[in-house]
N, C-alpha and C positions, 0 to 999 in steps of 0.2 A: 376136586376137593382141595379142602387148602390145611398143610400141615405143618403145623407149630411149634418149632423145637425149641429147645428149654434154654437158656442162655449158659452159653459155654461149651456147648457143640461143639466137638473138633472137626475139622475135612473128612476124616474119616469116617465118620460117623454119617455124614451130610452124605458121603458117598456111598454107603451102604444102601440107605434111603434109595439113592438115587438108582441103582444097581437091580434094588428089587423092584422101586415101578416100573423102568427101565424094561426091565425082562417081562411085565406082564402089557408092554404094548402102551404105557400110558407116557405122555409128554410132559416134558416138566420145565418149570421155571423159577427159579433161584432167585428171592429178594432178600439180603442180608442188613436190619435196620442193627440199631446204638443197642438197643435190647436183647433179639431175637431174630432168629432166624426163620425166614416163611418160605415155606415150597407150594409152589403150586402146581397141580397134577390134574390133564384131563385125559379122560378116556372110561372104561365100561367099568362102571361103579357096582357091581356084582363082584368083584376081582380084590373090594376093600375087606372083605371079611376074608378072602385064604392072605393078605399079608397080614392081618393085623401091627399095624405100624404101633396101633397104641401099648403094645406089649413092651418095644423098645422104651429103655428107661429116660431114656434124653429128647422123647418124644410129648409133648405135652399138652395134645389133642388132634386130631382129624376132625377137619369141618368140612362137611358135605358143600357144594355150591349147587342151590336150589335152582337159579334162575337156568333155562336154556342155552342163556349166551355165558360164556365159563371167562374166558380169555379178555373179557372187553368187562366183564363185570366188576364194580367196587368190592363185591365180595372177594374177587380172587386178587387181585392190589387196591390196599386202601389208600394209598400217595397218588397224586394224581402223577401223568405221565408228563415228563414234557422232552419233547421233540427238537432236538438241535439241528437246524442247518446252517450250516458256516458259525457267523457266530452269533446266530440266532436260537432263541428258545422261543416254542411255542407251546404255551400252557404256562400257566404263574402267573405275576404280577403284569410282565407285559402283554401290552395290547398291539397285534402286527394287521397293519393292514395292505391287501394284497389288490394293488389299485390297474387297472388298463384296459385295454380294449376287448369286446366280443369277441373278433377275430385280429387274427396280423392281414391289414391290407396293404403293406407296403412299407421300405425301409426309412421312410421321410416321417412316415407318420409311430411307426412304431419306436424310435429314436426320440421324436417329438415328444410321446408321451411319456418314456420311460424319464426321462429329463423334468417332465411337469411333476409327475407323482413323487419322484423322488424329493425333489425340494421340496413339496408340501407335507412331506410326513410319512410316505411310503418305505416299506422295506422289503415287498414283492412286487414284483408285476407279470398281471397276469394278461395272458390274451391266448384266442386259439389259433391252432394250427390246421386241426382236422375237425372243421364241424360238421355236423350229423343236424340236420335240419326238418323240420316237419317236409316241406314242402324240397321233391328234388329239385326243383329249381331253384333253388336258390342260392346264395353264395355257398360253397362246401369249406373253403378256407383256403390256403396257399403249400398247404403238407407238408412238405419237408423242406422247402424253401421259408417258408414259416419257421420254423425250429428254427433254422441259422440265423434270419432274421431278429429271435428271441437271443437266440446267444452269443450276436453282436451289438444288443440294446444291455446284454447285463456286463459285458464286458466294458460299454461306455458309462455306463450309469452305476454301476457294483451293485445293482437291485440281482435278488435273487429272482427264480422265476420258477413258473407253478400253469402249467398247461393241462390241456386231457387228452388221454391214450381212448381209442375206443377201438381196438380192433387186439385183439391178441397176438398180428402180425406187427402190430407195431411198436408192442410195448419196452422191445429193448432199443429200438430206433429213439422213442421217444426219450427213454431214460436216457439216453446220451447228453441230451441237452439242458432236459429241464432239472430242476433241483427237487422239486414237489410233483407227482404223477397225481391227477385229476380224477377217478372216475364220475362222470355226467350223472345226471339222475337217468338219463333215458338207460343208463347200465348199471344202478344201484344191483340190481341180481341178476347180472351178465354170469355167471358163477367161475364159466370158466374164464373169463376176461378175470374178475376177484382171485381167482388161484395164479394164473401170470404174471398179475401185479404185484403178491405177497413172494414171488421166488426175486423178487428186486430188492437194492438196496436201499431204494430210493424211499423215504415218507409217502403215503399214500390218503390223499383225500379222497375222501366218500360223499358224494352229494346224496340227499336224502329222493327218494325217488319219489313221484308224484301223488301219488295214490299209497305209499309206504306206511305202514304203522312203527312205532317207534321198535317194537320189538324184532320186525322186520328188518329195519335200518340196523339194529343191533348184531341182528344175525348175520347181515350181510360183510359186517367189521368182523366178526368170527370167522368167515372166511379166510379175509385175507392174515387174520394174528394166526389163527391152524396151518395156514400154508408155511410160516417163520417171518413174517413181516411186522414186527409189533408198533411199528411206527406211523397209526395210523388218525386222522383227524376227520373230526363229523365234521359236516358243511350243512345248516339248515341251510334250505331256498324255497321254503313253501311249499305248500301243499295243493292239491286242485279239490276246492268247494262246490259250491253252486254261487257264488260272487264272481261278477264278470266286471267290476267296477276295476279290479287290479288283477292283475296277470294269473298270480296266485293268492293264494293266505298264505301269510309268513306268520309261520307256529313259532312266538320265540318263547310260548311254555316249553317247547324244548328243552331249551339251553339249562334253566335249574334241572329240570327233568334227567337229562344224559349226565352232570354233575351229580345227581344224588346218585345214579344207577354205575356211572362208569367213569373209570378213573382216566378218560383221554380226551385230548383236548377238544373244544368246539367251535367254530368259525359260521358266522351268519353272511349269508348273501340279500341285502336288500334290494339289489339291482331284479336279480332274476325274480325275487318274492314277491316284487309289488308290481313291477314291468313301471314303472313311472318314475323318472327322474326327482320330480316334483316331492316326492315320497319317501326317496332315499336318505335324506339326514334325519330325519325323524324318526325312520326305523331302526337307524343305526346308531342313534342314541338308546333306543330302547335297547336295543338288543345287547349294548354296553352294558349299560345299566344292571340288565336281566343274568350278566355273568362274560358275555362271550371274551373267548381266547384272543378273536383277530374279527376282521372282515373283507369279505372279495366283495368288491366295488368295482362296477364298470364305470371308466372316465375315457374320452373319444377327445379330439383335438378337435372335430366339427361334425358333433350328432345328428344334427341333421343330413349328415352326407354319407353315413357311416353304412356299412355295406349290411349288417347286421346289429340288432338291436337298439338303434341310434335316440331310441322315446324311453329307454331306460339309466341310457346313457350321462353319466355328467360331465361337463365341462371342464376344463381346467381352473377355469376360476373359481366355479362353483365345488371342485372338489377340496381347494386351498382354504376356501371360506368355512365349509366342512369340518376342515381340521385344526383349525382353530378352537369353532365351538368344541370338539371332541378331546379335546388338551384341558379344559375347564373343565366338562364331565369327568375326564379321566382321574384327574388331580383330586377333585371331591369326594370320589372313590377309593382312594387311595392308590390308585394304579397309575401307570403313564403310555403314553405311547409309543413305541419303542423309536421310531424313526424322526422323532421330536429331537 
């Protein structure tokens, strides 16, 4: 529920409020705008009628929140969120794109890239450490030599960096390193991997998971804001259709979609959405266009040699040429790109 107190509230008062949800088991969050004071309170809505809040004279309504997801909903913060890391914000005006490789294959290449993406316009890079692959045989990634590898590339380049945790044993390993924690879509409703991520301090992306409905995708962000993590960003990466022409469909009805619904930020992946390099600027215009926060982009120093995903992969040249056209979208929009 979300409770609206009358302008001029003292702390004291604020705290009374708080003292009585407090004691009936409900959680709360405190947004203090130029106006008005908003509290927001989840837990068993049976429990609103023995407080009657609206009796309080400095109280000046109780709004039910209808929707399922309480914590991630525009109803319960109508501002949108935005996400500082370093001195970065994610959600607003600017646009962050979070540029590099599928996997870390090695310190020559993950240097190399981090170095490309950055002069083109990047202000992440991303790439994995611990991949989870359909098939076992295949590359798994380089684990914790990975990691170091990542945070000798952001220490040469000042790129922040944004990996994926997929094991609940690794997720304070993980957070050592990177600045942004990952969940994959194969863990969009890991539940208990969602509740380890949300005990971090760390920003937490949420990939939308294959077969996911938005409300689902929603519910799974409510995990990790109930655990105490409210620092969390959607990642579309497409959906699985019956089109075999591209990897997935990349849903960027999303992007308005999660804006009308939820006040946090959202990040399109064209790489994983379409599996085709060829296909990557195009979506990512679109998906600018459509609203998005940022976007994670796989870029490879030589795709074709790349140990994973290398036919989704762009080049360096072609990711520089990229960003160029996306400076001229940006600008037209009113927005810019942050690492321009």
């Amino acid at each position: 529920m979300i409770i609206v107190l009358k302008r001029g509230t003292t702390e004291d008062q604020v705290q009374e409020i708080s003292e009585r949800l407090d004691q009936e088991g409900f959680k709360i969050h405190l947004s203090q705008g130029v106006e008005k004071i908003i509290m927001g309170a989840v837990g068993d809505r049976s429990r609103l009628k023995a407080l009657d809040l609206e009796a309080l004279p400095w109280v000046e309504r109780v709004v039910p929140i209808l929707a399922p997801y309480k914590l991630v909903s525009r109803e319960f913060q109508q501002e949108d969120t935005i996400i500082q890391v370093g001195e970065h914000q994610i959600g607003g005006k600017e646009i962050h794109f979070m540029a590099g490789p599928c996997s870390v294959e090695s310190r020559e290449q993950i240097l190399e890239t981090a170095h490309a993406v950055k002069k083109a316009g990047a202000t992440f890079l991303r790439g994995g450490a611990f991949k989870p692959r359909t098939s076992p045989y295949a590359f798994q990634g380089l684990g914790k030599e990975g990691l170091e590898l990542l945070a000798e590339a952001r220490e040469a380049s000042g790129l922040k960096i944004i990996t994926e945790v997929v094991d609940v044993r690794d997720v304070e390993l993980v957070a050592e390193y990177t600045d942004i924690l990952q969940i994959g879509a194969r863990n969009m409703q890991n539940f208990f991997l969602l509740k380890e991520v949300a005990k971090s301090s760390k920003p937490v992306m949420l990939k939308r998971g294959p077969s996911a409905t938005l409300e689902e995708w929603m519910m799974a962000a409510e995990y990790i804001m109930d655990g105490g993590n409210y620092q969390v960003i959607f990642c579309e990466r497409g959906i699985r259709t019956f089109e075999n022409y591209t990897r997935n469909t990349l849903d960027l009805s999303m992007v308005p979609a999660l804006k009308s619904l939820s006040h946090l930020p959202v990040i399109v992946d064209p790489s994983h959405g379409t599996g085709r390099w060829d296909l990557v600027s195009s979506m990512t215009k679109a998906a600018i266009a459509a609203g998005a926060d940022g976007i994670l982009v796989e870029v490879h120093p030589q795709p074709e040699k790349a140990l994973s995903d290398g036919k989704q992969s762009l080049t360096f040249e072609n990711f520089a040429s990229m960003m160029e056209e996306i400076r001229v979208l940006a600008s037209a929009l009113g927005r810019r790109v942050k690492g321009a």
